[in-house]
N, C-alpha and C positions, 0 to 999 in steps of 0.2 A: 848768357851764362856768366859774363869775367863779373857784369854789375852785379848781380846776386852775390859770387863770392865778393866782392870787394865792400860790401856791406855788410856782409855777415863779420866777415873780419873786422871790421871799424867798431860795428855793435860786441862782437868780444874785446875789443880793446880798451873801449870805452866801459864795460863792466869790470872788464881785468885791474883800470884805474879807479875803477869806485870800490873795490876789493883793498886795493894798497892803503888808498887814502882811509879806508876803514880802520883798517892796522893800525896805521899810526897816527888816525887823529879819532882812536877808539870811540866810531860812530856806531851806535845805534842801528838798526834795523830801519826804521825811521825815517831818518838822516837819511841816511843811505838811496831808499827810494827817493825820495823828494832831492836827489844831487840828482839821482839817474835820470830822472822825468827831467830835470833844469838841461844838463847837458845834453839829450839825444834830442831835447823841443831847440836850443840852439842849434845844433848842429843842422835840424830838418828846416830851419828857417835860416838858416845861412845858405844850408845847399839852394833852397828854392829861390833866395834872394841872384843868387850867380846866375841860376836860369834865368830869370826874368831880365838879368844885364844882357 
């Protein structure tokens, strides 16, 4: 159950920061998906990366 919450929170925080950065580097709709897809595909290839060490 803590894993589920501890991802769900990472996945809003990482939205929360594609929100800010929107603001103030006045991105697009666009943009916006295409930073989310870059960050949550690093973040799922770094976590898998730690697994496999």
């Amino acid at each position: 159950m803590k894993g589920n919450y501890s991802k769900d929170r990472h996945v809003l925080s990482i939205i929360q920061k594609a929100y800010d950065k929107g603001q103030q580097d006045n991105m697009d709709t666009n943009k916006m998906i295409h930073w989310l897809k870059q960050e949550l595909q690093t973040e799922y290839s770094v976590g898998q990366s730690k697994k496999a060490l």
